[in-house]
N, C-alpha and C positions, 0 to 999 in steps of 0.2 A: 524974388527978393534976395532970396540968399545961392552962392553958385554950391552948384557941387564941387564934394570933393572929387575929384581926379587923379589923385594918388594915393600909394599905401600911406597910412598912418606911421610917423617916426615910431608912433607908442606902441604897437599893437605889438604881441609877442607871440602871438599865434602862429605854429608849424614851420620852424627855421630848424629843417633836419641838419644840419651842418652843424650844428651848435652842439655840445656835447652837456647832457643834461644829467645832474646828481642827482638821487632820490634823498628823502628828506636825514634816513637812515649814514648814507654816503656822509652828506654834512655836517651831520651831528657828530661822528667819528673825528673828521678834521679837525673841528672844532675843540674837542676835547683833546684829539694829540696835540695843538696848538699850546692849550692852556696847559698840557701835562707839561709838556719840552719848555715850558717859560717858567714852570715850578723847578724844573729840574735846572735847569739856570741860576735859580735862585740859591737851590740847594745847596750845587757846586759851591757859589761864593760863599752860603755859611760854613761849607766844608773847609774851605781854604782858609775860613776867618776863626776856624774851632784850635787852632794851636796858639795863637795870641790871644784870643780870649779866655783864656782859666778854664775854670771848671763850666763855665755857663754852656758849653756847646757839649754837645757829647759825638762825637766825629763817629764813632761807629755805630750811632744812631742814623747821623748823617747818610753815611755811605749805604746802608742797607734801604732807607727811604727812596737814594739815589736807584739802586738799581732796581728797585721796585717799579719806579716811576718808568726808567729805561723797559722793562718786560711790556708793562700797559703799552706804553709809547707805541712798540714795537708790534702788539699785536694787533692795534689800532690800525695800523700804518704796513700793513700786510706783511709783516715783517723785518720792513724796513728798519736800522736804529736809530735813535736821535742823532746830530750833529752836537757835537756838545762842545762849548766855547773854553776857553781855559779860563778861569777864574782870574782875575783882576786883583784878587786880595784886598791891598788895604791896610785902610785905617777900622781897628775893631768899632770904633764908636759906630759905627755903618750897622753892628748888628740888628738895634731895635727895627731901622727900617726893612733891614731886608725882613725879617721878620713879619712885618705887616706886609709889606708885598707878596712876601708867601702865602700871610693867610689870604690875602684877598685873591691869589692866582688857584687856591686850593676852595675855596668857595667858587669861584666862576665856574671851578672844573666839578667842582661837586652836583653844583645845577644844571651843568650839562648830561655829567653821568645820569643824573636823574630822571631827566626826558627822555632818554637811552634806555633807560631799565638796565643799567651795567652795574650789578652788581662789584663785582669786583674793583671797580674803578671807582664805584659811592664809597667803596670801605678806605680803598686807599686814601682818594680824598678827604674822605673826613677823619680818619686819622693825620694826615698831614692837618688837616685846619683844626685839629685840637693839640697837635704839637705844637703849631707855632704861634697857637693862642694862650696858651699857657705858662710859654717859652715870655711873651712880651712882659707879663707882671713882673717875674722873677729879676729880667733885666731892670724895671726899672727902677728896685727896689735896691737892684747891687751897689 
């Protein structure tokens, strides 16, 4: 009633040595240099946005977070440094957002660090996600 199949399966994924395969470890690093190099993105911009903005930024907070995130990046990524874009600056009102995008790039990278067991990269993260959660009140109060 029914014919056989006669060929490989499109779906099957069984034993294609060609194919270069990540252990789960491999991808969870990516993953986190990913999310690290997109916090540090963010950084950049509030760093650039810390001299029009008053007192609300503190830039040499900034920049030491910056190169923090750069070290992690770095030893994530076998050494490699991040690509780091030049800041766009702006208009300050951009801060609250960037601020929420930071926390939300510094939580993604927090639960990544966490399935990692990376110490070092949980503290970073979650001090970045308690900087820039505490950072958002202040703004919106200014």
């Amino acid at each position: 009633m029914y014919e056989p199949i006669r060929n490989k399966s499109v779906h099957s994924m069984a034993g294609d040595p060609d194919f270069p395969h990540r252990s789960r470890e491999e991808e969870l690093d990516i993953r986190l240099a990913g999310h690290l190099t997109a916090l540090l993105t963010v950084t950049d911009e509030l760093h650039a946005l810390a001299p029009r903005a008053g007192g609300a930024l503190d830039a040499a907070e900034l920049t030491a977070a910056a190169d923090r995130i750069v070290e992690q990046v770095a030893r994530l990524s076998g050494g490699h440094h991040p690509l780091r874009a030049e800041p766009s600056g702006g208009d300050p009102s951009r801060i609250p957002a960037l601020h929420q995008r930071a926390r939300m790039l510094a939580g993604n990278a927090l639960s990544v660090a966490t399935s990692r067991h990376d110490a070092a990269a949980m503290a970073l993260t979650a001090e970045r996600l308690e900087a820039h959660t505490t950072a958002l009140p202040d703004l919106a109060t200014a």
